[in-house]
Structures are given as structure tokens and as C-alpha cells.
N, C-alpha and C positions, 0 to 999 in steps of 0.2 A: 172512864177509869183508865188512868195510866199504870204502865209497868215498869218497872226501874231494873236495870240488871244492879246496880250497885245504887249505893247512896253518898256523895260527899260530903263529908264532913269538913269544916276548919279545922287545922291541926296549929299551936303556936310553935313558931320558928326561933330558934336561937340564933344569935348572926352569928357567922363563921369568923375563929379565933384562927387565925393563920397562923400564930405558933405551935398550936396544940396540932392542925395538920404537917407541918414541917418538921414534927421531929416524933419518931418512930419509937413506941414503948417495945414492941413486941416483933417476932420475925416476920414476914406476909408467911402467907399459905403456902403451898408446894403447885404450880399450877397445874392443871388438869390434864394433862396430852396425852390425845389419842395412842393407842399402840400403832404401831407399824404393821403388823402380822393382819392386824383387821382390811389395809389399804392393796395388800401383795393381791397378785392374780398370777394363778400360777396358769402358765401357758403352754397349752400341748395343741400342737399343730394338726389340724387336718390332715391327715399321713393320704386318705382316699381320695378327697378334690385337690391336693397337691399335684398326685400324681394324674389324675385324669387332666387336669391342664396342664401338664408335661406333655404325654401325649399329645393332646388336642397342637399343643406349640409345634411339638416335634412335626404331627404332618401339617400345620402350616406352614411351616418350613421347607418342607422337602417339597410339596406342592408349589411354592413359591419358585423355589429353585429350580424346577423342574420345566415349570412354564415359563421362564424367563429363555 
């Protein structure tokens, strides 16, 4: 026994009236675009590991300097 997720059917085709596509009855649609506000990331800095790699630079710095 077989399972089928769908079944196809024939469907008849009308061929394509190229003037009926080439001239416009009605407005198009407004198109869909995302907000902005969804994509923002608001960004607040690490104020704690800022500063401790400040320090951390500061005496490699002075260390550096010192044994030079």
C-alpha cells in the first residue's frame, strides 16, 4: 500500500492573452515591508569589560615601557 501526501490532478490551461496581461484594470497591492523598528538593536556597551581591558592595556603599557 502506497501513501500519497497530495494527489495530481490535470487542470485545462488557457494560453496566455498578452494583451489582457499588458494593460492594467486595477491598482497592484501596497507591498508588504517590513518595519524598521523590528531590524534596530539598540546598543549599550559593556561599561565593566571596557574598563577592565583599559586597565589590563594600561599595564601593558607601562610594563612595556618600563622594560624597554
Amino acid at each position: 500500500m502506497k501513501a500519497y501526501l497530495y494527489k495530481e490532478e490535470e487542470q485545462p490551461i488557457e494560453p496566455i492573452d498578452e494583451h489582457k496581461l499588458a494593460i492594467a484594470d486595477e491598482k497592484p497591492e501596497k507591498a508588504d515591508v517590513p518595519k524598521l523598528s523590528l531590524y534596530v538593536v539598540k546598543y549599550n556597551p559593556l561599561w565593566t569589560a571596557t574598563f577592565i581591558a583599559l586597565v589590563i592595556f594600561a599595564i601593558w603599557a607601562i610594563a612595556t615601557w618600563l622594560l624597554n
